[in-house]
C-alpha positions in Angstrom: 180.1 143.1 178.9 181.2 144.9 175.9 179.5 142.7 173.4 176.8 141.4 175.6 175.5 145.0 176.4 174.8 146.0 172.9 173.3 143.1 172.3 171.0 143.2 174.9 170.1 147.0 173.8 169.5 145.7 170.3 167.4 142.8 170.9 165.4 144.8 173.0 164.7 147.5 170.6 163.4 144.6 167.9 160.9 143.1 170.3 159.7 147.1 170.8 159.8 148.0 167.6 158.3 144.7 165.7 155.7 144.8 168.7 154.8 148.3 168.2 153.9 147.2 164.2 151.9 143.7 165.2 150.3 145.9 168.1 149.1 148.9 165.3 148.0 145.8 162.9 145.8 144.8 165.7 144.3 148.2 166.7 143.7 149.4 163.1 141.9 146.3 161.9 139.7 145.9 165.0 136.5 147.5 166.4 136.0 150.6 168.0 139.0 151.8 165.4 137.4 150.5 162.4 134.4 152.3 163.3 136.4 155.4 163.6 138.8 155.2 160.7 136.5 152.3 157.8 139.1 149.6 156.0 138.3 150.1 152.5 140.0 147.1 150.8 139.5 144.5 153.6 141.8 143.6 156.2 145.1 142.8 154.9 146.5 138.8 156.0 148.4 138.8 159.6 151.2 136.8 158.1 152.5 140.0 155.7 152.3 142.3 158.5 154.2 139.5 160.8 156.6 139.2 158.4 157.3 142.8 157.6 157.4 143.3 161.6 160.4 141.1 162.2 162.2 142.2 158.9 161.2 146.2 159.2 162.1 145.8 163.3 165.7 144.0 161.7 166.1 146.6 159.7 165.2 149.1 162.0 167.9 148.0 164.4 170.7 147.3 161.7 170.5 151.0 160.8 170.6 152.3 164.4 173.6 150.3 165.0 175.1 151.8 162.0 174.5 155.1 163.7 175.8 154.2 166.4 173.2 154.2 168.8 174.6 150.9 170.5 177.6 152.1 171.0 178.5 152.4 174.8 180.0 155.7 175.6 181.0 156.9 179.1 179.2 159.3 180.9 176.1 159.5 178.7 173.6 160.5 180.3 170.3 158.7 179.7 168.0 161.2 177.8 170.8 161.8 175.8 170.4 157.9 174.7 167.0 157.7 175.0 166.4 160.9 172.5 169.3 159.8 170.3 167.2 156.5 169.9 164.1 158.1 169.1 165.6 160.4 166.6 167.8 157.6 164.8 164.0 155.4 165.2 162.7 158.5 163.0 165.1 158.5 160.9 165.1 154.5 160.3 161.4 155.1 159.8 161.1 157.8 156.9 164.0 155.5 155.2 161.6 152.7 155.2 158.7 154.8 154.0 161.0 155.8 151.5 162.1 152.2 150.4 158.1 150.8 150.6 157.4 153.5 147.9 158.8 151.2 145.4 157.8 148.1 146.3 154.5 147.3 144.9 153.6 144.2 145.3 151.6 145.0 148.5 150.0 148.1 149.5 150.5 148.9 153.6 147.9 150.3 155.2 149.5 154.2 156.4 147.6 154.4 159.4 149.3 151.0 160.6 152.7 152.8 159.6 151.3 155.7 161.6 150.2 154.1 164.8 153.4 151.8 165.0 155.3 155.2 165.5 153.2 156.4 168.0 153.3 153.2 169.9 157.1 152.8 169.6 158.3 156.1 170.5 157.0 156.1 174.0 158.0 152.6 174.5 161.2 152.8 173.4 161.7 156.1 175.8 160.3 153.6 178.4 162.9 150.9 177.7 165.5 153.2 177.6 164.9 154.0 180.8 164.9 150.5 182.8 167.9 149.3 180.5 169.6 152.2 182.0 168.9 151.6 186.0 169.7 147.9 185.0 172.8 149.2 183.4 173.4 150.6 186.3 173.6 147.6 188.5 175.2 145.4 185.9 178.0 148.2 185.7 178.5 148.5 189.4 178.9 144.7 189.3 180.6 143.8 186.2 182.7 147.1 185.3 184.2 147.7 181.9 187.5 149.5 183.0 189.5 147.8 186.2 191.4 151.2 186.4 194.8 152.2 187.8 194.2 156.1 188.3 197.8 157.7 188.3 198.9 161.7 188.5 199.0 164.6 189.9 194.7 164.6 190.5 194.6 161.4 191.3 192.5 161.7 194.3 190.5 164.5 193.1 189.7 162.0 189.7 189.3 159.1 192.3 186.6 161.1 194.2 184.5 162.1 191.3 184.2 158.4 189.7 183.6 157.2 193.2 180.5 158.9 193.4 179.2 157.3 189.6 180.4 153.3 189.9 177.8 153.3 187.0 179.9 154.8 184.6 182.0 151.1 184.1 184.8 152.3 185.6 186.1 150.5 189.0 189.3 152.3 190.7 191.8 149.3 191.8 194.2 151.2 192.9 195.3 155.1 193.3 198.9 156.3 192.6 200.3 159.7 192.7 203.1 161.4 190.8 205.1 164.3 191.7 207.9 163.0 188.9 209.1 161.0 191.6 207.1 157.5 190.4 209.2 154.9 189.0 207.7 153.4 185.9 208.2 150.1 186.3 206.3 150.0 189.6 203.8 151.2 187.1 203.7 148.5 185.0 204.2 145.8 188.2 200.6 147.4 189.8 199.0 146.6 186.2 200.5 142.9 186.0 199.2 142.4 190.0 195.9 143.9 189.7 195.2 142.7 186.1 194.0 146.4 185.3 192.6 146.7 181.8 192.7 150.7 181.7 195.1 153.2 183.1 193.8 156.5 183.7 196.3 159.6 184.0 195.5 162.7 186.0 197.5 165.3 184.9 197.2 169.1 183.8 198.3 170.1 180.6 201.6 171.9 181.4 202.3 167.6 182.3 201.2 165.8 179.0 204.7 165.1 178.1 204.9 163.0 181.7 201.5 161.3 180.8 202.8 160.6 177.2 206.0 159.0 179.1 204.1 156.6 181.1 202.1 155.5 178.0 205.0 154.5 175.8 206.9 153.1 179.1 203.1 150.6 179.3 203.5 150.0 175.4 202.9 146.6 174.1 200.3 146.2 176.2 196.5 145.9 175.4 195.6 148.9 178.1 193.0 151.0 177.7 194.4 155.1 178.5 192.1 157.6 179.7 193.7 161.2 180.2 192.1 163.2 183.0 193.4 166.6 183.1 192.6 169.0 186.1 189.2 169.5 185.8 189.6 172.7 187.3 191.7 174.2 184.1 188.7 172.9 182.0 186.3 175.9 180.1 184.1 172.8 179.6 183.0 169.4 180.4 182.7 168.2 177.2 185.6 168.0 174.7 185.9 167.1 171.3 188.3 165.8 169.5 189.6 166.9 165.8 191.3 166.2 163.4 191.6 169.3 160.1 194.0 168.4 157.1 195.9 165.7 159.9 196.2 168.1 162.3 195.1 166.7 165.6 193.0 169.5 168.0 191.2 169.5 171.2 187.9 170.9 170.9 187.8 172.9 174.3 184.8 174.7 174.3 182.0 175.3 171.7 179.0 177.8 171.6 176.3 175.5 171.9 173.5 178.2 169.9 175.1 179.1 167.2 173.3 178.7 164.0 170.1 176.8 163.4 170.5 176.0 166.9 170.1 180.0 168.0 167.0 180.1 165.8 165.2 177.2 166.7 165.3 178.4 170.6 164.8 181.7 169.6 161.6 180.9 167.5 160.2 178.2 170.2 160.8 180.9 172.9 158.6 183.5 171.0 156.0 181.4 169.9 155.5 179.7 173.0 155.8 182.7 175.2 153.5 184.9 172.7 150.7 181.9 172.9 151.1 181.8 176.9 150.5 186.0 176.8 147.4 185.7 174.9 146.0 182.3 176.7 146.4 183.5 180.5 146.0 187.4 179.4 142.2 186.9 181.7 144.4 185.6 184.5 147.3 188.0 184.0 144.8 191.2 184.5 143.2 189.9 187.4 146.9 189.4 188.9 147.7 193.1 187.8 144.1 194.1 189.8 145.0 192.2 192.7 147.9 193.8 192.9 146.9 197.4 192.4 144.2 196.7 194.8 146.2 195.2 197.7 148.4 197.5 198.2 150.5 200.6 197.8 153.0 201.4 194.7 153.5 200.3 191.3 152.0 197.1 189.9 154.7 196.0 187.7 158.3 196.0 189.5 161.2 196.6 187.7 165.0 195.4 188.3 168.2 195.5 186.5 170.0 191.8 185.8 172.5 190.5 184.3 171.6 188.3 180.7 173.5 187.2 177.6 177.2 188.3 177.3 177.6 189.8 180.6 174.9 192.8 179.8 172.2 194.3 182.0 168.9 194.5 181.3 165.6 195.5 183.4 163.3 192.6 184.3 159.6 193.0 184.9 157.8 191.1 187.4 155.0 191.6 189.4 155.4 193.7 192.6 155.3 191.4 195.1 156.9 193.5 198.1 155.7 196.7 199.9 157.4 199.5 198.3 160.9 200.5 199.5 161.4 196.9 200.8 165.0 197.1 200.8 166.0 200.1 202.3 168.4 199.9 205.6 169.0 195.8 204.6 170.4 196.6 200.7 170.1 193.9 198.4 169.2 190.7 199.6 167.5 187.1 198.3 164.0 186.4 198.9 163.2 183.9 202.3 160.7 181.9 203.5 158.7 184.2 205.3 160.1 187.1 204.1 158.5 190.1 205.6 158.8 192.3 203.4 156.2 190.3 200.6 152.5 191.5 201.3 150.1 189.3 201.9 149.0 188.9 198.0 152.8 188.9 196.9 152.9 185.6 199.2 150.5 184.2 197.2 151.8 185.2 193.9 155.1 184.0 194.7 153.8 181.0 196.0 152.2 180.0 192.5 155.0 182.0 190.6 151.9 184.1 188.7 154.7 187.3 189.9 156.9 185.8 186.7 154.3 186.5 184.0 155.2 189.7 182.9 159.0 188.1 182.3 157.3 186.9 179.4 157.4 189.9 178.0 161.3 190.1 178.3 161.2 186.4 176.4 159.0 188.4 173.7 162.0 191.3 173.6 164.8 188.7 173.6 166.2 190.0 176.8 165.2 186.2 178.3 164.7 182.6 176.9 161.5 180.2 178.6 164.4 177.8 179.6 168.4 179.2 181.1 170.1 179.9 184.2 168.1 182.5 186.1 169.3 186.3 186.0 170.6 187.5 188.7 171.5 191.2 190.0 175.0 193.1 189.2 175.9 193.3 192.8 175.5 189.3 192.9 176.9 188.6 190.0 179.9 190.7 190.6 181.0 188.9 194.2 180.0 185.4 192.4 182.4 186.3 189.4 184.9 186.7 191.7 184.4 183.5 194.1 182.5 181.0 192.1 184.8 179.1 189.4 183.3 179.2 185.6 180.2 181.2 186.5 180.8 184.2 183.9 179.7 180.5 181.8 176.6 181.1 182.6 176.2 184.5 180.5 177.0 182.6 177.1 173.1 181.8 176.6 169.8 184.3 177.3 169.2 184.1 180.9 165.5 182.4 181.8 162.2 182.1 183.5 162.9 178.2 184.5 166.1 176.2 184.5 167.7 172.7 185.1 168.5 173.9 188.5 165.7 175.3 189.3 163.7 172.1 188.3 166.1 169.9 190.2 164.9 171.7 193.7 167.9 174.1 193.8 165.8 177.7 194.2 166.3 180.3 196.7 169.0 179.9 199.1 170.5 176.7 197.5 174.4 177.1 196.7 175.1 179.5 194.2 178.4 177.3 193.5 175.9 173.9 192.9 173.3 176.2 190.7 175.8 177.2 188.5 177.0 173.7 188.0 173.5 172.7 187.2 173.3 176.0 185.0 176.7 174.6 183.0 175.3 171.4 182.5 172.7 171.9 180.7 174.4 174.8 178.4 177.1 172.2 177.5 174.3 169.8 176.8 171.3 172.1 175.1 168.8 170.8 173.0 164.9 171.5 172.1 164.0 168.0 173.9 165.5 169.4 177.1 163.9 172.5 176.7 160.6 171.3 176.4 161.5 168.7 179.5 162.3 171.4 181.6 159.1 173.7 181.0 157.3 170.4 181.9 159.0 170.0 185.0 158.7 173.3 186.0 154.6 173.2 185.6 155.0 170.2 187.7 157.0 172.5 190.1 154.5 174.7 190.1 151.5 172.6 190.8 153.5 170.4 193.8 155.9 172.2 194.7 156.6 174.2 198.1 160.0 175.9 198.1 158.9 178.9 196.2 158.7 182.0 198.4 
């Protein structure tokens, strides 16, 4: 499975991407397109453009592998691949620009070049998909590890990889270690169950007993995974260093520092400033509605808690009858909740109450895209009963977020939210960002768990 897999992967990608450049050859030199775009020095021979397809798509493919795209890596999730294969596809692409520049002895039409991106970036988004449900089934079936799972979290590891059999990884047998496991029965379980990878579940204060298995396997070709107690973890994704030979474990990493900070930071403004002046017809007829329907102030004001643990005031638009919380102190929003008048039902319904937060996106107090703020009084029993959720406070709070988008609003777990809220710090990008907002229109438009 190890060599077939990338294989697969690869051969696939040169049928997409040498299909993508025969399929733009046919579109640009054919009526209506011709019509729209004239060929001014008569349509070039198929045969070039065939040839150039198959070597280009080669090409293509030989420099993702080089990047590693093909490279099977546990637990990646599949936009991760699919965006890392369009980027690399990029990438590949302006290199071969570059290359054509100085080759003269044909001239390529540009808008073929053009359309062959445009066709092959969906596709290959598309055909990163189904490789990855097939992946799925082939993993469950044929794993890559046969694992012996040994330590002090055994079952705690064991549970966990139960639940994702697509990961490669297939759990033969479970041993735990208190110091009292001898060894050699060790190495006897790998010889009877032909295991090709030993995984060892221990916390850190216990490498040295983990270390002391490994050399007692030595000789061996095994495969060692170290699990340590994934409740000890700041972070789910570790990195490994190495600075002037010095080995380190990358524990935890702030994932916008830099021209990652500024590229959110600018998308956020721009978007949320376009969004302002777009809607500002709708937004005043929601302020008028609201005015009109009933008693107290149109915007409502609340302190949360944002980016480094500090409170800021949020502005939404009143959506309760004033007062609504006095004898009940703070509480979450329900289905039916009384207190909402009859135009805050609606508003909430349709989340037009979060428009003025757009304005705290403007100020910097919120991003588009985060873990939704919550109130002190919350956040203060949740610090003290949810593991890792001060995490959550090491980006800008936001108007939508991978939870949120993934059905987990209102009264879902606060201890499920905030792993949904962690996972997509730990793996932030624009892509997801933009993915997110889309979801969350689609949320809005189909949704019914808003209230």
């Amino acid at each position: 499975m190890l060599l077939f897999w990338p294989v697969l992967v690869a051969f696939v990608d040169l049928i997409v991407l040498a299909g993508s450049m025969l399929a733009a050859y046919a579109i640009r030199f054919s009526d209506p397109f011709t019509r729209l775009v004239p060929v001014l020095f008569g349509v070039p021979p198929f045969q070039v453009y065939l040839g150039s397809a198959l070597v280009g798509g080669a090409f293509w493919v030989l420099f993702m592998a080089v990047r590693g795209v093909y490279r099977i890596q546990l637990g990646q999730p599949v936009w991760r691949e699919a965006f890392n294969a369009v980027g690399q596809l990029f990438l590949g692409f302006a290199l071969v620009f570059a290359l054509l520049f100085f080759y003269r002895n044909f001239s390529y039409s540009r808008v073929v070049a053009a359309l062959t991106l445009v066709i092959a970036t969906p596709l290959l988004l598309v055909v990163r998909v189904m490789l990855a449900r097939l992946r799925r089934k082939l993993f469950r079936e044929r794993p890559l590890h046969n694992a012996l799972l040994v330590g002090d979290f055994a079952q705690e590891v064991a549970q966990r990889l139960e639940k994702h059999a697509e990961s490669g990884i297939c759990i033969l047998h479970l041993m735990e270690d208190g110091d009292t496991l001898d060894p050699q029965r060790l190495v006897e379980e790998v010889e009877a169950r032909n295991a090709n990878t030993v995984i060892l579940a221990y916390g850190f204060n216990r490498f040295t007993r983990a270390r002391e298995l490994i050399n007692h396997l030595g000789g061996r070709r095994l495969n060692f995974l170290f699990a340590p107690n994934p409740q000890a973890l700041v972070t789910e994704r570790l990195r490994t260093l190495n600075l002037s030979g010095l080995p380190m474990l990358q524990l935890r990493e702030d994932p916008l520092a830099g021209w990652n900070g500024l590229i959110k930071r600018s998308f956020d403004f721009i978007v949320s400033l376009l969004v302002l002046l777009l809607f500002s017809p709708l937004i005043l007829i929601v302020a008028l509605s609201v005015a009109l329907s009933s008693r107290g102030p149109i915007i409502f004001r609340q302190t949360r808690v944002g980016l480094d643990g500090k409170s800021f005031t949020i502005f939404k638009f009143r959506t309760m009858r004033i007062n609504a919380e006095d004898g009940t102190g703070p509480k979450w929003a329900t289905p039916d909740d009384p207190r909402a008048t009859p135009i805050g039902r609606f508003l909430r319904r349709w989340s037009l109450d979060e428009f003025p937060q757009l304005w705290n996106v403007l100020r910097g107090d919120m991003s588009l895209v985060g873990p939704r703020p919550e109130r002190p009084e919350f956040v203060e029993q949740f610090l003290a009963e949810v593991p890792r959720y001060a995490e959550r406070h090491r980006v800008r709070c936001g108007m939508s977020g991978w939870a949120q988008v993934n059905g987990l609003r209102g009264q879902a777990p606060i201890e499920v939210r905030t792993r949904y809220d962690l996972m997509y710090i730990e793996n932030w990008s624009l892509g997801l960002d933009i993915w997110i907002l889309a979801r969350t229109v689609s949320a809005v438009i189909f949704g019914h768990d808003a209230y």
